[in-house]
C-alpha positions in Angstrom: 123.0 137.2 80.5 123.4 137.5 84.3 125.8 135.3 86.1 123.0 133.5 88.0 121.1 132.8 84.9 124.8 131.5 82.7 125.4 129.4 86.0 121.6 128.5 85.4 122.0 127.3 82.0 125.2 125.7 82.6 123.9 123.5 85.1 121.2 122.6 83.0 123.2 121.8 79.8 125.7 119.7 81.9 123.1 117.5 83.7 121.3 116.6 80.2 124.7 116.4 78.4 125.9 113.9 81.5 122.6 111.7 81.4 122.5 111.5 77.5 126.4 110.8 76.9 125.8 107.7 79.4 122.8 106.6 77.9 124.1 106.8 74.0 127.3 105.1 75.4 125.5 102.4 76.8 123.6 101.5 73.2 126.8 101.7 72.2 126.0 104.7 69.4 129.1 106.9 71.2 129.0 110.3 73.2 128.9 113.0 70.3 125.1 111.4 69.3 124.9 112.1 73.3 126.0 115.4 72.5 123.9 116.2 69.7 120.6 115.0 71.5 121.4 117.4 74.3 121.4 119.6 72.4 118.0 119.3 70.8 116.9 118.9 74.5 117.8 122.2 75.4 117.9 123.8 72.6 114.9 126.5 72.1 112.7 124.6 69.2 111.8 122.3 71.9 109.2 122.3 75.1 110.9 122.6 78.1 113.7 125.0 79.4 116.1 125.8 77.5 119.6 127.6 77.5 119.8 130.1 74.6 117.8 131.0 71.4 121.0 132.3 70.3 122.0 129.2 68.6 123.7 130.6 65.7 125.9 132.9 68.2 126.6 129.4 70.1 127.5 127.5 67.3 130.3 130.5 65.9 132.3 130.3 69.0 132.0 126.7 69.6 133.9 126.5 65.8 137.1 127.1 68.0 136.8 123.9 69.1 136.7 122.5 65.5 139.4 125.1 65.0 142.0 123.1 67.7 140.6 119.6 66.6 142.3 120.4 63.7 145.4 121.5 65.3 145.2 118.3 67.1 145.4 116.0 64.0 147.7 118.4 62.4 149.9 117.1 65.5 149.8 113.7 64.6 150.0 113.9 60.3 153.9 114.5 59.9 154.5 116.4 56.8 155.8 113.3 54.6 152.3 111.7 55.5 150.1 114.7 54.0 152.5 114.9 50.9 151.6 111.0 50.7 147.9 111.8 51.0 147.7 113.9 47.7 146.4 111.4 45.8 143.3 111.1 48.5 142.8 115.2 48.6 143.3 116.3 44.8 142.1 113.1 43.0 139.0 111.5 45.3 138.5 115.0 47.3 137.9 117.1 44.1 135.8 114.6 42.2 133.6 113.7 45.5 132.5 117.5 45.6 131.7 118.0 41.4 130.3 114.5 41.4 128.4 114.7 44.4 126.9 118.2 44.1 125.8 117.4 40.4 123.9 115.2 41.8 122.0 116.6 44.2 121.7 119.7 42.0 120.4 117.9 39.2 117.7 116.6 42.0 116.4 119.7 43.1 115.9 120.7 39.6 113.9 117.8 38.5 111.6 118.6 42.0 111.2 121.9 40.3 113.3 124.0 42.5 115.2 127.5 41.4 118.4 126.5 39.8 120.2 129.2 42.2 118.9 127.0 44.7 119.5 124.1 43.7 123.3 125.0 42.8 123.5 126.2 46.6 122.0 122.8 48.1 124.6 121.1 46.0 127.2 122.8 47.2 126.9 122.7 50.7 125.6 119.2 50.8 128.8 117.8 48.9 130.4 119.0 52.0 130.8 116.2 55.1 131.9 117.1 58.8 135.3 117.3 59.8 134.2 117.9 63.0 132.1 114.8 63.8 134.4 112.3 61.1 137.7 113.8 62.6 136.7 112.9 66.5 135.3 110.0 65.8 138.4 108.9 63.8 140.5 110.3 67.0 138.4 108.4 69.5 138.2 105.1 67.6 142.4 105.7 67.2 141.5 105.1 63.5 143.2 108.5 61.6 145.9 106.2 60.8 143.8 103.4 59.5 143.2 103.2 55.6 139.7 104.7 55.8 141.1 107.0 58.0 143.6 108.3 55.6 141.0 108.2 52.6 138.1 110.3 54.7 140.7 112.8 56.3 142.1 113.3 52.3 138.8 114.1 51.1 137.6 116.5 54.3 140.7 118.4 53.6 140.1 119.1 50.0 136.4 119.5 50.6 137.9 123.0 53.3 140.2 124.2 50.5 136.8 124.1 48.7 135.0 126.2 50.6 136.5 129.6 49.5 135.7 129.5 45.8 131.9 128.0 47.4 131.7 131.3 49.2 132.9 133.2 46.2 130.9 132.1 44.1 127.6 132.9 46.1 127.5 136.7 45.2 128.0 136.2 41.9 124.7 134.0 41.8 123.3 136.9 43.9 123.5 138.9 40.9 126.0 141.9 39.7 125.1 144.5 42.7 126.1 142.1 45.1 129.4 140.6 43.0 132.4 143.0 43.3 136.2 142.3 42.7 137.5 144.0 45.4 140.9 142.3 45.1 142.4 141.2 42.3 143.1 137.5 41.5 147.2 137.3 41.4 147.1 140.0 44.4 144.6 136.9 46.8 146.8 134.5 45.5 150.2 136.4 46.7 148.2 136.7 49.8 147.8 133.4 50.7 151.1 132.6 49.9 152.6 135.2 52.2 150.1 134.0 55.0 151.0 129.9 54.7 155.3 131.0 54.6 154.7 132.8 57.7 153.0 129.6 59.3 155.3 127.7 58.0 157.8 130.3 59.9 156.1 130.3 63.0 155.9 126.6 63.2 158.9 125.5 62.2 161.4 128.0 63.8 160.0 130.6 66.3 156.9 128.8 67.7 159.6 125.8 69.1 162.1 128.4 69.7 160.0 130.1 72.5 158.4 126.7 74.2 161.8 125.6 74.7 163.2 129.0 76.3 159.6 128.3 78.8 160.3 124.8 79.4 163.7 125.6 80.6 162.1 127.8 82.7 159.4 125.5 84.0 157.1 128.1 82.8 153.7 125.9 82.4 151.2 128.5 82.1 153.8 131.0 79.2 153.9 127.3 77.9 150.5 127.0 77.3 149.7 130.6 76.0 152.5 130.3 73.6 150.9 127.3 72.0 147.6 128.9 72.3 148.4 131.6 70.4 150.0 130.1 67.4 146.7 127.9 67.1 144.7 130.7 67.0 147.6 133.2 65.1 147.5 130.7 62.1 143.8 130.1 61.8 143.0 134.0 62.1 146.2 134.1 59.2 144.3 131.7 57.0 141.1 133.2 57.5 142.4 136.8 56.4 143.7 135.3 53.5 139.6 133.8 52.1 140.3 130.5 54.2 139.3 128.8 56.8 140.0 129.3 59.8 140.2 125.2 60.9 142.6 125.2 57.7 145.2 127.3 59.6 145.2 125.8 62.5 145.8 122.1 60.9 148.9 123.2 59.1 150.2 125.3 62.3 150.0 121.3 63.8 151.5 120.1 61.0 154.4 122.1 61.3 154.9 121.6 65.1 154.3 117.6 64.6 158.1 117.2 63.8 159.0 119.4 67.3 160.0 117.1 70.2 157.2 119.2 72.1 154.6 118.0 69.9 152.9 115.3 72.6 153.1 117.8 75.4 151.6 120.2 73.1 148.7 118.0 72.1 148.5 117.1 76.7 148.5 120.3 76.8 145.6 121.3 74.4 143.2 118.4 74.7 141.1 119.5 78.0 140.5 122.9 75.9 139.8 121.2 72.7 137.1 118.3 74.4 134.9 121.4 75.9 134.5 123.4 73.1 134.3 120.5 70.5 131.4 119.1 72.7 129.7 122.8 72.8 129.8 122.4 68.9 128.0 119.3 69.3 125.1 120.4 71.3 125.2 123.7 69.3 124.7 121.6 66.6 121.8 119.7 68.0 120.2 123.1 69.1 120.2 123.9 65.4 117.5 121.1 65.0 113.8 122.4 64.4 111.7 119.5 65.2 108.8 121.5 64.9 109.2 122.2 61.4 110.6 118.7 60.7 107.1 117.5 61.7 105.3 120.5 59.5 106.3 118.9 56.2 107.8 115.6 57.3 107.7 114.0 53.7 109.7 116.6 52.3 112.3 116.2 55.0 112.6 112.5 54.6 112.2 112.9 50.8 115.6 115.4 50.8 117.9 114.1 53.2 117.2 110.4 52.1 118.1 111.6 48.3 121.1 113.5 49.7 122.7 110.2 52.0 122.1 107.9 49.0 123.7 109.8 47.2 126.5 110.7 48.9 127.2 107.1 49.8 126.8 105.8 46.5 129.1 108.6 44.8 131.3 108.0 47.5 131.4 104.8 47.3 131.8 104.5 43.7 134.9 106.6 43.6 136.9 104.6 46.2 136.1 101.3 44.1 137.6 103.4 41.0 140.7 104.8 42.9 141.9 100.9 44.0 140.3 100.7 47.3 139.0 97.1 48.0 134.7 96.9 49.0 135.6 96.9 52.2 137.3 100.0 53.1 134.7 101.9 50.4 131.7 100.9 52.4 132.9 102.3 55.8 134.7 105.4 54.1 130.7 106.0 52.2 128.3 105.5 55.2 130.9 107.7 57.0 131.0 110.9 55.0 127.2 110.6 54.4 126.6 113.5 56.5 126.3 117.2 56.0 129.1 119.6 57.0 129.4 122.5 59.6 130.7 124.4 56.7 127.4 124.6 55.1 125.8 126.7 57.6 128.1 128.8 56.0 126.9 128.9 53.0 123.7 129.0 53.7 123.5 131.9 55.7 125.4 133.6 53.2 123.4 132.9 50.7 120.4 133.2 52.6 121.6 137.2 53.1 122.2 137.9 49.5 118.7 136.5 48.9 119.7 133.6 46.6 118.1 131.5 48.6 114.5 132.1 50.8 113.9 131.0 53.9 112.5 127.6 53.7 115.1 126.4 51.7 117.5 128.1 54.0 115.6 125.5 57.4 115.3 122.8 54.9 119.3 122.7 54.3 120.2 123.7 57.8 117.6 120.5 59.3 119.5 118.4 56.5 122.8 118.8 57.8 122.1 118.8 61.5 120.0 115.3 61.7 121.9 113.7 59.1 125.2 114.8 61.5 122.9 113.2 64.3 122.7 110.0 62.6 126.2 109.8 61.7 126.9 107.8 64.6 124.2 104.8 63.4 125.9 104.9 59.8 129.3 104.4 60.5 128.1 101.2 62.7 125.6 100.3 59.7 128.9 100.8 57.4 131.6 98.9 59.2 128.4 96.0 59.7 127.9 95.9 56.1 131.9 96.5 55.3 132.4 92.8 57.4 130.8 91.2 54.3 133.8 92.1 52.5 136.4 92.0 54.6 138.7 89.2 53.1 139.3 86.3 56.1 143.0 87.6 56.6 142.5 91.0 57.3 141.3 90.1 60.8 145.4 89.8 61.3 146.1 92.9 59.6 143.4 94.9 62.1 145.2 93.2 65.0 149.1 94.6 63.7 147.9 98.0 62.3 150.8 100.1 63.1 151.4 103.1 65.5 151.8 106.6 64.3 155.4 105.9 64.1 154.8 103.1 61.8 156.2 100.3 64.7 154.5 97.0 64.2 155.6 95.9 67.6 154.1 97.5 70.7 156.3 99.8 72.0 157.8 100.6 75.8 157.2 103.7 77.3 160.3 105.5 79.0 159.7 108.0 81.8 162.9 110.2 82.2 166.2 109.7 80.1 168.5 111.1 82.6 171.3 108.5 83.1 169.4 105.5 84.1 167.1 106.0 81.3 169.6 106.6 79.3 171.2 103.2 80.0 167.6 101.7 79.4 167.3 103.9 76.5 170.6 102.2 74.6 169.4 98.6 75.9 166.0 98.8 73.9 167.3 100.1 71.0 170.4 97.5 70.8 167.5 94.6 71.1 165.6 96.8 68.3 162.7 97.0 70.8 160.9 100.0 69.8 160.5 102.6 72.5 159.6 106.3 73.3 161.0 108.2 76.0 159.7 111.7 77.9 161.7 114.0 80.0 160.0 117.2 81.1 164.3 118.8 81.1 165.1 120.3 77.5 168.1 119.6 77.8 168.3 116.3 78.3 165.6 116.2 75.5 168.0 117.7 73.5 170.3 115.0 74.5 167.8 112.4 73.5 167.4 113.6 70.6 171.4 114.1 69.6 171.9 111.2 70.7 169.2 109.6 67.9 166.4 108.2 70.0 163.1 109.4 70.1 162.9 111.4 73.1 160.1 114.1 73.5 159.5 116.8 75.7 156.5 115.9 78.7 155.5 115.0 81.8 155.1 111.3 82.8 152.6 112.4 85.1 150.1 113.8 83.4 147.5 111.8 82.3 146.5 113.3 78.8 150.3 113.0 78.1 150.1 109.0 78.4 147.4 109.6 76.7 148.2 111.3 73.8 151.5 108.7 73.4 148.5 105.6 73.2 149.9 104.2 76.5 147.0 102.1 76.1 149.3 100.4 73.0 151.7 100.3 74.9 153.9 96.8 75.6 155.6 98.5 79.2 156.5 101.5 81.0 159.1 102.2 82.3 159.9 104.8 85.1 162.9 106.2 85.2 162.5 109.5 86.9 164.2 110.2 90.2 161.2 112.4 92.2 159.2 109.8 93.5 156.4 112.0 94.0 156.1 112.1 89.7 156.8 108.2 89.5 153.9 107.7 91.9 151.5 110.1 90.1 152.9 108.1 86.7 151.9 105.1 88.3 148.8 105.7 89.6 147.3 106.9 86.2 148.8 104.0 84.2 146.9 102.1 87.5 143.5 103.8 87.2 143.6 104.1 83.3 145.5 101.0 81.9 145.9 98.6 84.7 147.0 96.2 82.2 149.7 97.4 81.6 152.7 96.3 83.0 154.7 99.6 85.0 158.5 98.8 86.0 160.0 101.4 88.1 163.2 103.1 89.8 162.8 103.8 93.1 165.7 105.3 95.9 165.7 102.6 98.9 163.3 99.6 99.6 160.9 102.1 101.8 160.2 103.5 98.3 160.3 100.9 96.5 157.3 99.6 98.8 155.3 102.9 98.1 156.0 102.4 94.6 154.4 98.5 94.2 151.8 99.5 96.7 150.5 102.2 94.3 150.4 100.1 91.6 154.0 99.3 90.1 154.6 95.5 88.6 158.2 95.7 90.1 160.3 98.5 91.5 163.9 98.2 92.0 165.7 100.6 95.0 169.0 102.3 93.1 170.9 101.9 96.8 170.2 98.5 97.3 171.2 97.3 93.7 174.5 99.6 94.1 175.1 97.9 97.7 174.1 94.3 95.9 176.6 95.5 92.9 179.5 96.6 95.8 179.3 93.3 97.4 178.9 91.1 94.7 182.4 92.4 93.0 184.0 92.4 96.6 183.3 88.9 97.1 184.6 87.6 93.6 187.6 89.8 94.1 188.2 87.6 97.4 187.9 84.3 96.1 184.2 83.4 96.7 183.3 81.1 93.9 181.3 83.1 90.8 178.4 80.5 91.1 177.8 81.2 95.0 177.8 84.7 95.1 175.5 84.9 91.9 172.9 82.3 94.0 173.2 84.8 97.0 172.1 88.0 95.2 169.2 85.8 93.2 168.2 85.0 96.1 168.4 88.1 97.7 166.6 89.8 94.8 164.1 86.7 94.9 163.4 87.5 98.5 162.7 91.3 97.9 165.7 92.4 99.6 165.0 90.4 102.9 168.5 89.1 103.5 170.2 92.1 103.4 167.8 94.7 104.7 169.1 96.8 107.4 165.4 97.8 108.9 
């Protein structure tokens, strides 16, 4: 492809992407079913121009962006949370897939297909998305939630799944496709040495070099570092018969105790939207309308059988494993989908032969409209789920807790150099929960020595704020002394959560004027509160009655500074 024809194509794909992502927001139906229509829009199975018949080619590299998705919520599980979740992946994760592809295996065979493939479509359809689930979890702030925790539980067993899927394939191909090129206890000692060196990387070297580049101010060694290790550990796990999303979620989950861990995931999300929305529409260009419309019975008369019954499975299990009607509904509707793991298998077994063709489209159409219509089941899920919802949980929605497990909303602190420091202290005497940034290590360091939860970041950069939910937030505070940071600070918190409250330090009244006028509830100049602080203990220590001089410098606060202004 020539440069004037990629720039050709990428204009193209951006302008439908752009008009469909606005129209699917506005019903409401959210911007991946935006996505995934764009893609069928200009994908080649449709009139009209189109950007690549190379979909397959599209899709592969469009995986990294399921690849640092993963790192992304990795970032945000600590450790304790995933051991707490092994209830969710071993016990619902492992009977979802043998319970669900039963089922649909024992459905093909009763409408007379192969039993190699029907075991195949069985297989790949017990598999859901943790693309589409995982980002729409992220965007609705829900990975936290119950159903959250449930869905993420069983997407995670359902990629530790996929390896003995994939070996089992050439075995059904028959013994001159099935060798054992590696012994059992020799893959197993494999994987093992590839998760401890994760697990080394992660925990000790990865933090070891961003800190040596953030005392350098070295942004762009910053970002390659963290770069690297994503795509290190998936390329690790995928050596070792994994996946290569797999590696890159336990490299997150390693770096989610660092105090670099929110800059990391500012740092990554421009990267990680792009290529997760190229999976999208390569996902969309996977859809064949053509052939939908040649046998259109047959489609509706497969992936019908395979939602129902994935939703009722689904939803059976969560009723058995304690979860109330509720949560089961929304967790059902919501895994309902096919997975971007089973173009995996298909293609694989579609090489080996154990499959033909047409069952080959029929499963790959299958997963890619019934990820299309993901969107529309999670809303016809969470409608249906409100006829269970007891009356009270409309409290517990509202006081959900953070990912720090605060019920109260929390203050942001910008800077913990000695002012925020002092603030710092303050909050946590009045057990106001808080969480500071300061882009010096050291004081970082500081932070955390001194017991507070003080991360590594910049105040000013937007994905930062929004990586820390500023939009949950109760305050922020600025404590930095560059004004030209404090006003970039403010004018995101302006242009993104203007309702928000922002408190800020400024120098001298001129800045503290810059400072309100870009957006600031109150700023309070650091000379003219020493001057106030000066005078106020000068005219005690003289006599001046404590009552007087307290109503001069209220007033003198009251009147922004007026009375004692020397401009």
């Amino acid at each position: 492809m020539d440069l004037d024809s990629f720039i050709t194509s990428a204009a193209i794909l951006l302008i439908v992407a752009s008009l469909m992502i606005t129209l699917f927001k506005h019903l409401g139906l959210g911007s991946i079913a935006g996505l995934l229509v764009a893609g069928i829009v200009v994908g080649p199975h449709t009139p009209g121009p189109y950007i690549t018949t190379h979909v397959e080619g599209v899709r592969s590299f469009a995986e990294l962006g399921v690849v640092l998705l993963l790192f992304v919520i990795g970032l945000e599980i600590k450790p304790s949370r995933l051991w707490s979740l092994r209830r969710e992946v071993f016990g619902l994760g492992s009977l979802q897939i043998i319970i669900t592809a039963l089922a649909i295996t024992g459905f093909a065979l009763w409408n007379h297909w192969h039993w190699k493939a029907s075991l195949v479509m069985g297989l790949t359809m017990a598999m859901s998305s943790t693309a589409l689930v995982m980002e729409m979890l992220h965007d609705k702030g829900e990975v936290a939630s119950p159903q959250g925790s449930a869905a993420f539980g069983v997407l995670l067993m359902q990629d530790l799944a996929v390896v003995p899927m994939l070996a089992l394939i050439p075995m059904l191909a028959g013994p001159g496709a099935f060798s054992i090129s590696i012994p059992g206890w020799k893959q197993l000692g494999i994987i093992l040495g590839l998760f401890l060196l994760i697990f080394t990387l992660g925990k000790y070297v990865v933090p070891f070099a961003l800190e040596r580049l953030a005392h350098q101010r070295n942004r762009e060694g910053f970002v390659v570092v963290m770069m690297l290790s994503v795509f290190l550990s998936a390329w690790a796990m995928h050596r070792a018969g994994l996946s290569f999303a797999l590696g890159a979620f336990l490299m997150g989950v390693f770096l989610s105790v660092s105090r670099y861990s929110l800059q990391i995931e500012a740092y990554i999300e421009p990267y990680k939207g792009i290529l997760i929305g190229l999976f999208f529409v390569a996902v969309g260009m996977s859809i064949d309308l053509r052939s939908i419309v040649a046998s259109p019975l047959a489609f509706v008369k497969y992936a019908a059988a395979v939602i129902c019954i994935k939703i009722i499975v689904m939803g059976t299990l969560c009723l058995i494993f304690g979860m109330n009607r509720s949560i089961s509904t929304k967790i059902s509707f919501l895994l309902a989908q096919g997975g971007e793991f089973g173009f995996v298998l298909l293609s694989s077994a579609k090489v080996l032969s154990v499959i033909d063709n047409d069952t080959f489209v029929m499963g790959i159409e299958v997963i890619s409209v019934s990820m299309l219509f993901t969107p529309l089941m999670a809303k016809l899920g969470n409608y249906l789920a409100g006829y269970f919802m007891p009356k009270k949980s409309a409290e517990d929605i509202i006081s959900i807790p953070d990912e720090t497990g605060e019920i109260k909303r929390r203050v942001i602190l910008g800077g913990y150099g000695r002012v925020g420091h002092v603030v710092a202290v303050l909050l946590h005497s009045s057990n106001v929960p808080f969480i500071a940034f300061d882009n010096d290590p050291a004081r970082v360091a500081k932070g955390k020595g001194d017991g507070f939860p003080v991360y590594y970041g910049d105040i000013a950069n937007p994905a930062l704020l929004a990586a820390a939910h500023a939009e949950q937030a109760a305050l922020v505070v600025l404590t930095v002394a560059q004004e030209k940071i404090t006003l970039k600070a403010i004018s995101h918190m302006q242009n993104n959560y203007p309702s928000i409250p922002v408190i800020a330090r400024a120098w001298d009244l001129e800045a503290s004027g810059k400072l309100i006028q870009a957006g600031a509830t109150r700023a309070f100049p650091e000379l003219m509160e020493t001057s106030l602080r000066l005078a106020t203990d000068a005219l005690r220590m003289v006599g001046v009655p404590v009552d007087n001089v307290d109503l001069l410098v209220s007033d003198a606060r009251r009147r922004d500074y007026e009375l004692v202004n020397p401009g």
